[in-house]
N, C-alpha and C positions, 0 to 999 in steps of 0.2 A: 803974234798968233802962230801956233807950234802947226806946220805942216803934217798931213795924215799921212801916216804909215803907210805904203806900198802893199799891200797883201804879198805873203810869202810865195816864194815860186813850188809848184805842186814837186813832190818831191822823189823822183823815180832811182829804185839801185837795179843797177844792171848788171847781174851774173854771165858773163860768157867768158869762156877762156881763149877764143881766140881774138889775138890783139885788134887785127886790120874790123874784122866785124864788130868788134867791142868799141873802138873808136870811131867807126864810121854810126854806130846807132848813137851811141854817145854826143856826137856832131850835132845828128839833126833831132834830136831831141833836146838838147841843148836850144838849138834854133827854133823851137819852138814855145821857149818860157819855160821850161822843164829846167829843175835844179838834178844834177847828176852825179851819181856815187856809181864806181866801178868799183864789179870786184873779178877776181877769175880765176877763184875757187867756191867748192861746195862750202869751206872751211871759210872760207874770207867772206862769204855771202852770209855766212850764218854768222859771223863776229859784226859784221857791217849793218844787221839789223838790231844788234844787242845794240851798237854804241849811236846810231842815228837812224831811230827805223825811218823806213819808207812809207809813203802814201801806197805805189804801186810796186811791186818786185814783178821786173821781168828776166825770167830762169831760163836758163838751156839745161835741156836735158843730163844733155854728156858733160862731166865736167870732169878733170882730175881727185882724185881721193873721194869723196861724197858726195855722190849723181844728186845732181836735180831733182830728181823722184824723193830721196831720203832728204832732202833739202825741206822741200816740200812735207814730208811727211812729219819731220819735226816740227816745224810749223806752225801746222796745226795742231798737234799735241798741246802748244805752248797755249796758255788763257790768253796774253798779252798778244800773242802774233796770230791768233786761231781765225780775223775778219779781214787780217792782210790780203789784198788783191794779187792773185798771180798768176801771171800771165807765159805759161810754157813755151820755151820754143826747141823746135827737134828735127829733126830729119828724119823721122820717123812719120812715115803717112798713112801707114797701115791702119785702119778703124782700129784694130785691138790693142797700138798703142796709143790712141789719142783716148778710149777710153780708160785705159789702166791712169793715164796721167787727170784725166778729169775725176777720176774714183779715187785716186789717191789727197784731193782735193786743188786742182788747178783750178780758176774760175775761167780760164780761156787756153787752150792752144792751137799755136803759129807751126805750121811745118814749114821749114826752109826748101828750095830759095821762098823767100815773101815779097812782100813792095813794102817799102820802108815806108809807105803813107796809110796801108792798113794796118800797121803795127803801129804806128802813133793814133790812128781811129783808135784801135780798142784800148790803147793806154787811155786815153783823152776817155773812153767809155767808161771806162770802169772808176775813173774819178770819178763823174756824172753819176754812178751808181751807188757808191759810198755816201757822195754827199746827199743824195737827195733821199736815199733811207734813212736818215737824222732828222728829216725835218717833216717825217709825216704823223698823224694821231694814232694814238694808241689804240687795237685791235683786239678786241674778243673772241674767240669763239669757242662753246663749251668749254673743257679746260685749256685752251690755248691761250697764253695772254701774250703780244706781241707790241713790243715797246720801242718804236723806231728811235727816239731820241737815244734812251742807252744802249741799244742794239741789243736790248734781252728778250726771251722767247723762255717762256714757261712753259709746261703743262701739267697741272694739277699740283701746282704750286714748286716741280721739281726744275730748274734751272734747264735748259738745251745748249748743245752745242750745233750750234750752224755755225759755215762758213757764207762769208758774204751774199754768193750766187743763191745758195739754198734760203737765206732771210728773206732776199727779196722774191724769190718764187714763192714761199711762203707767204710773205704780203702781200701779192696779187692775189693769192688764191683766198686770202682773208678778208680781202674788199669786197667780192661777192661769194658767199658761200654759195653750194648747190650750182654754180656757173660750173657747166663744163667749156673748158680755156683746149679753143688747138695746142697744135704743137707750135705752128705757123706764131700763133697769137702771144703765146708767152716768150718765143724769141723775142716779137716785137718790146714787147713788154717788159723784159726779164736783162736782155742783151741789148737792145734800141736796134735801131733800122739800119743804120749805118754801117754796119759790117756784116759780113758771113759765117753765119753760125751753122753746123747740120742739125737737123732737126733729131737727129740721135742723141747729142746732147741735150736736148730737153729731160730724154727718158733717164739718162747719168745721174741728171740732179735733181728728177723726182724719186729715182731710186736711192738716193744721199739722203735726202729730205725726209724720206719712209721710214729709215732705220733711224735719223736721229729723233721722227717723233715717237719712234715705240721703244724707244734706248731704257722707259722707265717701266716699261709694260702698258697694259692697256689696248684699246682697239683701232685698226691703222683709218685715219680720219681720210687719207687720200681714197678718190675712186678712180681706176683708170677706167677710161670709156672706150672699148674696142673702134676704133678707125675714126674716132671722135678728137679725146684729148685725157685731160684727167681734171677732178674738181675735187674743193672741200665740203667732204659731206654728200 
């Protein structure tokens, strides 16, 4: 009788160019069951997802020849890489750049120094995130049709582009229309409990969210609730 397969180890590439950081994250993520691709370039991060994509990419910002940002930006351009989970990391703490890197489409960023144990939380999160938007039913509302198993998002029959974070805010807000959702609530909800998100980020990726449902025209379904939250409908 043929022994079962092992399940594959989740599989993270790790963009950073400096070596002592790039091998020390690489360590303990490793130790954690995490399969590990280094790269430590813009250029070698973007060749390393062609030839073995990743479950998760975690990017540094600063990198030689093509920052993290254009990294990132290409990305999501691509149909194939558009739902990749990535995770920023930067030395930048300033609000205006953790927004510019969430707008550009990050689903998380880390400003350094960090604790190598909340940087594995939100890797470990954002698996939890991916898989468990595949395995829920399919979602109506007016013209929104939302398809967790292929991860597609219509509206009025025209295809969307979301990235990850914005699907799954999208499918909360499609479980109860007319709910208005704190900000508090869809952290929980959207990011899990287990790490630190600012609640500024909520407003990022319902402002992501906005333009990709009205990308075809049409009328914006979101409502923000002054000192409340925002709901569908």
């Amino acid at each position: 009788m043929a022994s079962a397969r092992a399940p594959l180890a989740p599989h993270v590439l790790l963009v950073e160019d400096e070596p002592a950081q790039r091998e020390m994250l690489a360590y303990n993520l490793e130790a954690e069951g995490f399969r590990v691709t280094q790269a430590a370039s813009g250029d070698e991060g973007l060749a390393a997802v062609q030839d073995d994509p990743p479950d998760v990419l975690v990017l540094d910002w600063m990198l030689p020849g093509v920052s993290g940002i254009e990294v990132c930006r290409r990305l999501r351009a691509r149909p194939e890489t558009r739902g990749l989970p990535v995770i920023m990391l930067s030395a930048r703490s300033e609000e205006v750049d953790r927004v510019r890197g969430l707008e550009i489409g990050a689903d998380d960023y880390v400003t350094k120094p960090y604790a190598v144990a909340e940087l594995l939380a939100r890797v470990r999160a954002q698996l939890r995130r991916v898989r468990a938007s595949a395995a829920g039913q399919v979602l109506e509302w007016q013209d929104i049709h939302l398809d967790p198993e292929t991860h597609r998002v219509t509206r009025g029959g025209q295809p969307l582009k979301l990235g990850p974070t914005e699907f799954r805010l999208l499918a909360t807000l499609m479980e109860r229309p007319g709910r208005v959702w704190s900000r508090e609530q869809l952290l929980d909800r959207v990011w899990g409990r287990d790490i630190y998100v600012d609640t500024r980020t909520v407003d990022v990726h319902v402002g992501r969210l906005r333009k990709a449902l009205m990308a075809e025209g049409g009328e914006d379904p979101l409502r923000t609730v002054r000192g409340a939250g925002y709901s569908l409908g």
